[in-house]
C-alpha positions as CSV (number, residue, x, y, z in Angstrom):
1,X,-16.9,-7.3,22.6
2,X,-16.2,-10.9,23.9
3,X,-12.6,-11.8,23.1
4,X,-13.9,-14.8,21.1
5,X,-14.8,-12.5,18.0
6,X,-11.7,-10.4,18.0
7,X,-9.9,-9.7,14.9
8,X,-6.9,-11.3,15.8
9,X,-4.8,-9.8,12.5
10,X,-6.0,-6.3,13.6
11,X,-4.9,-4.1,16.5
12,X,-7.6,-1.8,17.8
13,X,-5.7,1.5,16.8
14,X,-5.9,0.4,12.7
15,X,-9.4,1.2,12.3
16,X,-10.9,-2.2,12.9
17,X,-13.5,-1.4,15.7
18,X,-16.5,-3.5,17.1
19,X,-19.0,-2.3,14.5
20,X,-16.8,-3.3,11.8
21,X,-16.3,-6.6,13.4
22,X,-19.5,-7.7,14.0
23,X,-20.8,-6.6,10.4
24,X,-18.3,-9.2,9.2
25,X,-20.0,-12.1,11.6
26,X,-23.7,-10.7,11.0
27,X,-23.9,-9.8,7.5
28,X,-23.2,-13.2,6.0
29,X,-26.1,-14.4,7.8
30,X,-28.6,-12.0,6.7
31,X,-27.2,-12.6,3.1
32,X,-28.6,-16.5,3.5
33,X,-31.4,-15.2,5.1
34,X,-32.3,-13.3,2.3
35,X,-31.6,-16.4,-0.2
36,X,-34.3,-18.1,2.0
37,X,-36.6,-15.5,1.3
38,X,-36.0,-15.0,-2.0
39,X,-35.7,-19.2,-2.8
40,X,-39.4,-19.3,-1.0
41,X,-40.9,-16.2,-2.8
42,X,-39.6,-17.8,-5.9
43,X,-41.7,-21.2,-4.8
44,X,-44.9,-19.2,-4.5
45,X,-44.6,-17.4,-7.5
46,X,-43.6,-20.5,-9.7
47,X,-45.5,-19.6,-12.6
48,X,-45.2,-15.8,-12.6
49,X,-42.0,-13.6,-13.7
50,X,-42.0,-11.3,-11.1
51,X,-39.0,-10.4,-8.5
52,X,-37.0,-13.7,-7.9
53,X,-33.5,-12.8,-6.1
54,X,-33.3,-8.7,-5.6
55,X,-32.1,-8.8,-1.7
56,X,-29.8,-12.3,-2.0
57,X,-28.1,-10.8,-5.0
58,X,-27.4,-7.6,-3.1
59,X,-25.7,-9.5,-0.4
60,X,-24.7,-12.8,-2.3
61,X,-21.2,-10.8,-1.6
62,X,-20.7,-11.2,2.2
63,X,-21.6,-14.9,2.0
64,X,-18.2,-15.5,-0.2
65,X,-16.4,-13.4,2.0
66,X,-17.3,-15.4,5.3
67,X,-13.6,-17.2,5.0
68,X,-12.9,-14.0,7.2
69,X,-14.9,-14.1,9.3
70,X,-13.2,-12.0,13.1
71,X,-14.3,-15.0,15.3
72,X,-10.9,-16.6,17.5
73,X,-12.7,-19.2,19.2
74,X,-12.5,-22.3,16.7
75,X,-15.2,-24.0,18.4
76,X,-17.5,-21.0,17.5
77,X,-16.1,-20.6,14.3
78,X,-17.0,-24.1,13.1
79,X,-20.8,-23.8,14.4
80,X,-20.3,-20.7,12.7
81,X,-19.7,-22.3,9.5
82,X,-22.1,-24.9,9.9
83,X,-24.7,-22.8,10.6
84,X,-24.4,-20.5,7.5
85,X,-23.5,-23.9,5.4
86,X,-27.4,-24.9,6.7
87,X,-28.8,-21.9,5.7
88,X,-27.4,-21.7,2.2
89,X,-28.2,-25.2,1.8
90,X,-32.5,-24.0,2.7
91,X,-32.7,-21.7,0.0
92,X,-31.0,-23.8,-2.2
93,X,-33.5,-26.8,-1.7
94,X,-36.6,-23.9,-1.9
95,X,-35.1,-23.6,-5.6
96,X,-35.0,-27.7,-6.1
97,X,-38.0,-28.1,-4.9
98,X,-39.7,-25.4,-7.5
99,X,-37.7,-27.6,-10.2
100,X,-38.9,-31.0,-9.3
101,X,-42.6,-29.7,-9.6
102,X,-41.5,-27.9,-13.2
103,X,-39.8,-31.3,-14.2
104,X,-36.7,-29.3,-15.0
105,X,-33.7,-31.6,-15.2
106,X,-31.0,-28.8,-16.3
107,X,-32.2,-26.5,-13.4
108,X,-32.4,-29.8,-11.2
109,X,-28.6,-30.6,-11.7
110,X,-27.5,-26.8,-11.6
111,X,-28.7,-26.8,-8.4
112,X,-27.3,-29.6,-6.7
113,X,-24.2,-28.8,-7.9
114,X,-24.7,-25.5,-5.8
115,X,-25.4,-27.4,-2.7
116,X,-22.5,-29.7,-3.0
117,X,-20.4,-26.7,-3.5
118,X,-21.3,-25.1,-0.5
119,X,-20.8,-28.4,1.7
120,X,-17.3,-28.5,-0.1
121,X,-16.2,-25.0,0.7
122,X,-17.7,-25.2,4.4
123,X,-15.8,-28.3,4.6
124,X,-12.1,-26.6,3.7
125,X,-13.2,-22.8,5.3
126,X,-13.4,-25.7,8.5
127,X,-10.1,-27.6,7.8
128,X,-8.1,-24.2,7.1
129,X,-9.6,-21.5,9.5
130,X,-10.3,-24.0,12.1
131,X,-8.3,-26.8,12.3
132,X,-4.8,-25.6,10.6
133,X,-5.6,-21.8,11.9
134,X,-4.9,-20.6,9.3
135,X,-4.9,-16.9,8.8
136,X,-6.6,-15.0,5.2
137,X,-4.1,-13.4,3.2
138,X,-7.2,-11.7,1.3
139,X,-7.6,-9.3,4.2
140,X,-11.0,-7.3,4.3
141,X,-10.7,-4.6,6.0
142,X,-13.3,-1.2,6.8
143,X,-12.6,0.8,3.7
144,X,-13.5,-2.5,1.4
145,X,-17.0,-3.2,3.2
146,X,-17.5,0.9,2.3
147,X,-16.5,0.2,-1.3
148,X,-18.6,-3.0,-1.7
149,X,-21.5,-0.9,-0.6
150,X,-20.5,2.2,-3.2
151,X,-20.5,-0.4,-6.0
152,X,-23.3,-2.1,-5.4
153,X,-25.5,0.8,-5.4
154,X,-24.0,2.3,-9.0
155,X,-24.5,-1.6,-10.4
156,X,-28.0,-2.1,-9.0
157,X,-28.6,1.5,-10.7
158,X,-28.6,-0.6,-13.9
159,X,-29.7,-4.1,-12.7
160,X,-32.9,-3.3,-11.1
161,X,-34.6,-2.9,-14.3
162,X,-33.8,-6.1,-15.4
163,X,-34.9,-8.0,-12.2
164,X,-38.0,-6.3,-12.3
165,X,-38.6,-6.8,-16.1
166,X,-41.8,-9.1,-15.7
167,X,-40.5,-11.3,-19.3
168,X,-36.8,-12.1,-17.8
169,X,-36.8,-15.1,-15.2
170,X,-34.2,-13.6,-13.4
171,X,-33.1,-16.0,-10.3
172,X,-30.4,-15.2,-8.0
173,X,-27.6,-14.2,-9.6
174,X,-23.7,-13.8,-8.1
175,X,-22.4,-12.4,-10.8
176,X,-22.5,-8.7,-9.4
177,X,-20.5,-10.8,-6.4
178,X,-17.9,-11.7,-9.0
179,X,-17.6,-8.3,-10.1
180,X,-16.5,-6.7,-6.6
181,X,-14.6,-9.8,-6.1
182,X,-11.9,-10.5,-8.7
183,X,-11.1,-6.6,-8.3
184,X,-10.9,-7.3,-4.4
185,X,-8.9,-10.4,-5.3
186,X,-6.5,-8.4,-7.5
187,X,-5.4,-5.7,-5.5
188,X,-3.6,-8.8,-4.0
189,X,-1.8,-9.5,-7.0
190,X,1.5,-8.4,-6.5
191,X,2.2,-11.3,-3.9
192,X,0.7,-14.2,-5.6
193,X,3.4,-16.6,-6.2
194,X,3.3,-19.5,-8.7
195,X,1.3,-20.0,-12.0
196,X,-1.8,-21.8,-10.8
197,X,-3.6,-18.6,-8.4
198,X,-2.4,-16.3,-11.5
199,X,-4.1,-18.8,-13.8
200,X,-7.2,-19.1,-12.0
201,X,-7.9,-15.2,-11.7
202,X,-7.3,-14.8,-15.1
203,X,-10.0,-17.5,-15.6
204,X,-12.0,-16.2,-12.7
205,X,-12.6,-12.8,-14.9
206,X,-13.4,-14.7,-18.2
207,X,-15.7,-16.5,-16.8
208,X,-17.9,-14.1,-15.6
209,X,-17.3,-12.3,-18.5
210,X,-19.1,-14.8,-20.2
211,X,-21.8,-15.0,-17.9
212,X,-22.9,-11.6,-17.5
213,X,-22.9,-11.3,-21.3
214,X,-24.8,-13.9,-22.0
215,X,-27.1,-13.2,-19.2
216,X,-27.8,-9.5,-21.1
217,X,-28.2,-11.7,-24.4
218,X,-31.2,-13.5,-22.8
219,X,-32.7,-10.4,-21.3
220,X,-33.2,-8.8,-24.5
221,X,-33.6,-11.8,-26.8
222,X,-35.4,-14.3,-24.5
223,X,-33.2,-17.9,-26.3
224,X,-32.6,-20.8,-24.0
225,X,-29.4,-21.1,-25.2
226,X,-28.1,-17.8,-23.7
227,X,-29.5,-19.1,-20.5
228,X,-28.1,-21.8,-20.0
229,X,-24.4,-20.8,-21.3
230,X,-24.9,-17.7,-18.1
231,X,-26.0,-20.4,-15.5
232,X,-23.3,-22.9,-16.6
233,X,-20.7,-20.3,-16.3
234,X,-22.3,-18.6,-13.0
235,X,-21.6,-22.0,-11.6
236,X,-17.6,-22.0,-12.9
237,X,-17.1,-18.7,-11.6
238,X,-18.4,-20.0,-8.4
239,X,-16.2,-22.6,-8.3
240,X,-13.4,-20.2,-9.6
241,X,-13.7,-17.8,-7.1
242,X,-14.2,-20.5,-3.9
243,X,-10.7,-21.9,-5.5
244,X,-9.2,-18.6,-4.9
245,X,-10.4,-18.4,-1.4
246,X,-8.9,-21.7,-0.4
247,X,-5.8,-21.1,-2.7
248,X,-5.2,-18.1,-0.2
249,X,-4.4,-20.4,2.9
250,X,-1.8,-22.0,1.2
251,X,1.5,-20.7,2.2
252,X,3.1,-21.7,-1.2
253,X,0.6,-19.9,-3.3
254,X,1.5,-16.1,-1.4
255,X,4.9,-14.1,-0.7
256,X,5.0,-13.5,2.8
257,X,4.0,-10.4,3.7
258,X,7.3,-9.2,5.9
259,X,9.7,-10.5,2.8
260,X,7.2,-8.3,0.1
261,X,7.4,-4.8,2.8
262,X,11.0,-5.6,3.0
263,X,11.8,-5.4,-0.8
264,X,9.2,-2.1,-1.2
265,X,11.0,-0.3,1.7
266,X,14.6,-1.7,0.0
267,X,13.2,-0.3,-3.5
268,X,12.1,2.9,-2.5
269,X,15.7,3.8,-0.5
270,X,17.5,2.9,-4.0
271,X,15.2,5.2,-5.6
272,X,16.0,7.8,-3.2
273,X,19.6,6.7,-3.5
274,X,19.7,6.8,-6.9
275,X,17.8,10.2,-7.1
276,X,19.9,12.1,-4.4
277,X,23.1,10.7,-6.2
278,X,21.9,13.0,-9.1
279,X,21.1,15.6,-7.4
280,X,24.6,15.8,-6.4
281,X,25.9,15.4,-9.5
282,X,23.8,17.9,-11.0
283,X,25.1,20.6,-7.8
284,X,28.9,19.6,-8.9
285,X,28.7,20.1,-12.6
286,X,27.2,23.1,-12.0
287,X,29.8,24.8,-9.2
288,X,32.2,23.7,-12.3
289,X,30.6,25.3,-14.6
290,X,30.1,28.6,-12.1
291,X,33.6,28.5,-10.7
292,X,36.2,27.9,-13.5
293,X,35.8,30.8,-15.9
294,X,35.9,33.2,-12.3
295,X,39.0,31.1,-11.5
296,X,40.7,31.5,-15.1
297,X,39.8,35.4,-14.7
298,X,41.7,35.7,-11.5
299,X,44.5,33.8,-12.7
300,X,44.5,36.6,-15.5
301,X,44.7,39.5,-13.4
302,X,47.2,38.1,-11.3
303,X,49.5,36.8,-13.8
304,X,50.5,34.1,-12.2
305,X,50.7,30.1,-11.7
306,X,49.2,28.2,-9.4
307,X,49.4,24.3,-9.0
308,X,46.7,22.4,-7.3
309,X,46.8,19.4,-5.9
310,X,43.8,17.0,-5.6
């Protein structure tokens, strides 16, 4: 592998081989890719309810977690960015363009709030990973890509009935990307520091709490209202979770890692202190208990006094 995409947080012998690496530059891609596709299906089948986002909402996932992304060379990492910022930005106009024709204002505005969101977050994954170097404290490693791909198939189990449910309009949707997300995000939890990346998980769930439960409310009952409360709060989760991401590079916002493995290693030795301190207690009180009716019975049969001294 050219140096250029090593993992640079990651020594070979932790797990983190080529195959690994590469899916982490490559998938992102094909998830835009597949927003393409599914943003110029979409076009072509305006008027229908058919399939309208399947494959992007499969692998909406890997285009959040291109922050990440195992490439050293900032140079390449910004055309990188750039690149994937264009591609996004194509499917998103193959959905405004299908709105303009429809006259639809709400879906018109939605929209291009998507677009300016991805310019925004391409513009700080550059300023952070590129030009401060900054390093992610949300760490993706092997066993999470595995677990991402275990999830997705149990929670496509139950969506793909709904996408294919010809009465639904059922466009691409991230919130199955929220769901693996804020539990990725919170295993992390025990080194945010300060109130505002606390505060913004927490919102982070209810959001898309809200969305996927309105979402269901409009698959069954077919009311505008529900649709537009789930694409309202789609967008806030988005928002929420790209907040997250950028919170991450922000030294103030995360212990550091060597101060958090110091006080675990410094917890678990008073732990074993505390436990082997016990232990010997426990051995003492019971030689006592063992040894002084033997000692009163030889002091019996000898009949005599004997003074100890401590």
């Amino acid at each position: 592998m050219p140096s250029s995409f090593r993992l640079t947080l990651k020594t070979p012998d932790e797990g983190q081989d080529n195959f690994f690496l590469w899916s982490m530059v490559i998938l992102p891609i094909v998830a835009d890719i597949a927003y393409i596709y599914d943003a110029y299906y979409f076009l072509s089948q305006k008027l229908t309810h058919h399939y309208e986002g399947l494959f992007s909402t499969i692998l909406v996932v890997f285009t959040y977690l291109r922050y990440c992304a195992p490439i050293e060379s900032p140079r390449i990492l910004a055309i990188y960015y750039i690149v994937l910022c264009i591609l996004n930005e194509a499917g998103t106009i193959g959905y405004l363009i299908v709105y303009v024709q429809l006259k639809d204002t709400y879906n018109i505005v939605i929209y291009i709030g998507w677009g300016l969101l991805e310019i925004t977050m391409t513009g700080f994954l550059i300023y952070y990973r590129v030009i401060k170097r900054c390093q992610p404290n949300f760490r993706v490693e092997s066993q999470h890509l595995f677990k991402f791909i275990s999830r997705l198939e149990i929670i496509l189990a139950i969506f793909i009935p709904f996408f294919l449910n010809n009465q639904s309009a059922t466009l691409t949707k991230d919130s199955i990307a929220f769901f693996l997300l804020f539990d990725f995000f919170s295993e992390s939890y025990s080194r945010f520091q300060g109130f505002w990346i606390k505060a913004f998980l927490y919102l982070f769930v209810c959001t898309v709490t809200v969305c996927v439960a309105a979402e269901w409310i409009f698959a069954n009952e077919h009311v505008h209202t529900e649709e537009v409360i789930a694409s309202i709060f789609e967008f806030l989760s988005a928002c929420l979770c790209d907040t997250l991401i950028i919170f991450q590079f922000i030294p103030y916002h995360f212990k550091p890692r060597g101060i958090a493995e110091i006080a675990r290693q410094a917890l678990i030795f008073q732990q074993k202190l505390a436990t082997d301190l016990k232990t010997t207690e426990t051995d003492l009180q019971t030689i006592e208990i063992v040894a002084e009716p033997r000692l009163e019975k030889v002091l019996s049969q000898q009949n005599s006094v004997i003074e100890l001294e401590l």
